[in-house]
C-alpha positions as CSV (number, residue, x, y, z in Angstrom):
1,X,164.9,64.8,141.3
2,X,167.2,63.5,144.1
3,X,166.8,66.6,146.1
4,X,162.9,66.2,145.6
5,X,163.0,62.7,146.9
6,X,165.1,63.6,150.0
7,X,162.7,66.5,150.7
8,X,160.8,65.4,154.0
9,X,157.0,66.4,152.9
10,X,154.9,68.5,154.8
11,X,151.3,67.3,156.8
12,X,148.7,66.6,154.6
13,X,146.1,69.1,154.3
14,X,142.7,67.4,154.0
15,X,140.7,67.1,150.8
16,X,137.2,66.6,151.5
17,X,135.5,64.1,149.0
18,X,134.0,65.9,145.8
19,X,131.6,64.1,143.8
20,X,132.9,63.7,140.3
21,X,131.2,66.1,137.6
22,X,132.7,64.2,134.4
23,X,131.2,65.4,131.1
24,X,131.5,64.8,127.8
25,X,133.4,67.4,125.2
26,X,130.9,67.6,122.3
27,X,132.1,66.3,118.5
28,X,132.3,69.1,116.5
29,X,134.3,69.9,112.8
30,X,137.3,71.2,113.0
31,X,138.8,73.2,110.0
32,X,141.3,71.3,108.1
33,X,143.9,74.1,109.8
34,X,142.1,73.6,113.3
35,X,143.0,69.8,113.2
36,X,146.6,69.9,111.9
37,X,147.7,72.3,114.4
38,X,146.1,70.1,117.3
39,X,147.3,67.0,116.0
40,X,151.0,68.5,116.1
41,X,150.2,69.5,119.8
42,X,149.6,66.3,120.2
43,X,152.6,64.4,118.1
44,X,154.9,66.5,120.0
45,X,156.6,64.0,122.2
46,X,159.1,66.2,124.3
47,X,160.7,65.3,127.5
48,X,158.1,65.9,130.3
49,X,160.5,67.7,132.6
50,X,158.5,70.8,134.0
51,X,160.9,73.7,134.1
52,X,160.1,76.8,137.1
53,X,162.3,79.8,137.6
54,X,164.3,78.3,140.1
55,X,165.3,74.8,141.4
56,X,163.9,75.7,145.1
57,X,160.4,77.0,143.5
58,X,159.9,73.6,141.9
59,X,161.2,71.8,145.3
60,X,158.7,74.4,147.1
61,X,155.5,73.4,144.3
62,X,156.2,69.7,144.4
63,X,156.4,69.7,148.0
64,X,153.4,71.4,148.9
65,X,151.0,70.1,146.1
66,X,152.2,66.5,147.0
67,X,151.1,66.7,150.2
68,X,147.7,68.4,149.2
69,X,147.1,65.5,146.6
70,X,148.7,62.5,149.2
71,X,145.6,61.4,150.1
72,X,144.5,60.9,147.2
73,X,147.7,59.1,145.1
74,X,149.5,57.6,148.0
75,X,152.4,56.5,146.3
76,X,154.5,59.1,146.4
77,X,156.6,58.1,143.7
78,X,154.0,57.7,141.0
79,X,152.1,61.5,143.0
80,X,155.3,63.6,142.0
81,X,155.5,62.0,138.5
82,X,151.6,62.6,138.4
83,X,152.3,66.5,139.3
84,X,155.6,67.1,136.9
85,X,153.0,65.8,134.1
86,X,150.2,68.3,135.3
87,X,152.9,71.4,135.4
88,X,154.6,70.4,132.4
89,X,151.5,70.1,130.2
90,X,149.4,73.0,131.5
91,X,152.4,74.9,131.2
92,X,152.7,73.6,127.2
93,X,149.4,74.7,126.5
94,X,149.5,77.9,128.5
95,X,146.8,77.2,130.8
96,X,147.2,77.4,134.8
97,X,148.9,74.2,136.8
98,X,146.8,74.9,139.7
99,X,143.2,75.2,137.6
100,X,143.9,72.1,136.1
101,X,144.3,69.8,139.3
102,X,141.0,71.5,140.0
103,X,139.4,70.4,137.1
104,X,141.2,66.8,137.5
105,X,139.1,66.9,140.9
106,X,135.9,67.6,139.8
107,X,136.4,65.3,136.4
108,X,137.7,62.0,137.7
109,X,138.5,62.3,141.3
110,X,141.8,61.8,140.5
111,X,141.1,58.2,139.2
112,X,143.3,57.3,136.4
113,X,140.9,54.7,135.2
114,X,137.9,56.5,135.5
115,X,135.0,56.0,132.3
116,X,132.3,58.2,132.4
117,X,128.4,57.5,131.4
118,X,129.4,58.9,128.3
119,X,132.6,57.0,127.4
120,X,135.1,59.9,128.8
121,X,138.2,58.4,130.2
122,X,141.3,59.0,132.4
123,X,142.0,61.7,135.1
124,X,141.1,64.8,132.2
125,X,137.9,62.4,131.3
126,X,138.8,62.9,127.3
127,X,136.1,61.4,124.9
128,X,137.5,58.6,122.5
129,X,136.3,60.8,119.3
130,X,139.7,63.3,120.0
131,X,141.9,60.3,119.0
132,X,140.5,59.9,115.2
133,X,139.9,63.7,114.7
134,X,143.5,64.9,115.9
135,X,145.5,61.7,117.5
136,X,147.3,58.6,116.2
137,X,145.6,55.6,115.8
138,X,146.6,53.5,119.7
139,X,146.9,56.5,122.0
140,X,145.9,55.2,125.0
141,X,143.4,57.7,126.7
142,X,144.8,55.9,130.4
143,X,148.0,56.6,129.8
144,X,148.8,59.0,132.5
145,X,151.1,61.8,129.9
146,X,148.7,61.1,126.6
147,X,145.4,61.7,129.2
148,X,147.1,65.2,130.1
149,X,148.4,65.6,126.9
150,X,144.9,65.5,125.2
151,X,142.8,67.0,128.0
152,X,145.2,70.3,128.3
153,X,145.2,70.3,124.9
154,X,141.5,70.5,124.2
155,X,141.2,73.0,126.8
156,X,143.7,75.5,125.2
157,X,141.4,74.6,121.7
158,X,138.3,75.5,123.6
159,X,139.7,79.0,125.5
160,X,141.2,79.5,121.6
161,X,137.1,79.4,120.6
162,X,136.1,81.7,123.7
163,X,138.6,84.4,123.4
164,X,140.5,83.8,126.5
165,X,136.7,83.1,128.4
166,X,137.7,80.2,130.9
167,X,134.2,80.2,132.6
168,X,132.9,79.6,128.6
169,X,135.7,77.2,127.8
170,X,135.3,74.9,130.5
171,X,131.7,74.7,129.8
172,X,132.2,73.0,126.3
173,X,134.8,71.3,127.8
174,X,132.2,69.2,129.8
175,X,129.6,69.5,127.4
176,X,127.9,72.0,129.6
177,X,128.0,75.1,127.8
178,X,126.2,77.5,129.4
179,X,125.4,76.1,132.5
180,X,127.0,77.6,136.1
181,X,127.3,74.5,137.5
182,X,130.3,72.8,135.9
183,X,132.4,76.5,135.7
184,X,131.7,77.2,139.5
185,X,132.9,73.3,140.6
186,X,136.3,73.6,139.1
187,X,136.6,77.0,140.4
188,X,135.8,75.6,144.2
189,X,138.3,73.3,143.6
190,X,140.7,75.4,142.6
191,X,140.7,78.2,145.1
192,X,140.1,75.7,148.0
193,X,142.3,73.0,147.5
194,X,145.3,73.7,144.8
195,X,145.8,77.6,144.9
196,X,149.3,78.9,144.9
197,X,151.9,81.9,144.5
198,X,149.5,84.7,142.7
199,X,145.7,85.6,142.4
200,X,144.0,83.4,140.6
201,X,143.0,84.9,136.6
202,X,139.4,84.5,137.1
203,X,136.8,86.2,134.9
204,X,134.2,88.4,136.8
């Protein structure tokens, strides 16, 4: 971490404002399987320390995504612990670092505070019903690692329920199954503004 922080950060390439397309994951039953093996996703309180293939990759990442997202989380300090948690927990649940500071962008804004119409909340915009069905009783949805914990998660559940279809799982993951809208937003978001390394594993 001390050679992150003496690491002089590139210019800031701009991020146009994006209006905020927050949704709202729909309730439905789990299987008693289902909900023990999500809850144990969620219990599992390991160290957040991302791990890359090499110290300069994840001097390289955390340079150039911090001064993507500067803008936008000013404080650098709380920015690079922001990112660690974003790599470490898509990483966890197998999903893409990159696609989910794309769907952080079109969710929240990047607002750690942010409620939706519906009651979703944080920068993943998780619905308060995923607490009782597979938390612990006084998980804070703002809490910046539950937020990603639960949100990363839930996507990984969803893409489980598709077969692999991100386009699909993204839709129930803002409640908007079916619709282009939602799918093609976090996909703008991602290929604009957080790409990196190799193509991106879109479906056609």
């Amino acid at each position: 971490m001390r050679l992150i922080r003496g690491l002089a950060l590139s210019l800031a390439v701009a991020l146009p404002p994006a209006a905020v397309q927050a949704g709202a994951q729909q309730y439905e039953p789990l299987a008693a399987s289902v909900q023990a093996g999500l809850h144990a996703a969620i219990a599992d309180r390991a160290a957040p320390e991302p791990q890359f293939s090499s110290i300069q990759e994840k001097v390289n990442w955390l340079t150039e995504m911090s001064s993507r997202l500067s803008r936008r989380m000013p404080d650098r300090e709380a920015r690079l612990e922001f990112l660690k948690t974003v790599y470490y927990e898509a990483k966890r649940a197998g999903l893409d670092p990159q696609m989910v500071l794309g769907l952080i962008q079109v969710e929240s804004g990047f607002k750690k505070y942010s409620v939706s119409s519906a009651g979703a909340r944080g920068y993943m915009q998780v619905m308060p019903f995923w607490v009782n069905l597979i938390g612990s009783k006084g998980n804070n949805l703002f809490n910046l690692r539950t937020n990603l914990r639960y949100g990363c998660t839930i996507l990984r559940h969803y893409l489980d329920i598709e077969n692999g279809d991100l386009y699909r799982a993204l839709g129930r993951y803002n409640g908007s199954l079916g619709r282009p809208e939602y799918p093609n937003m976090v996909r703008t978001a991602w290929e604009k503004q957080w790409a990196w390394g190799s193509r991106m594993n879109w479906p056609q």
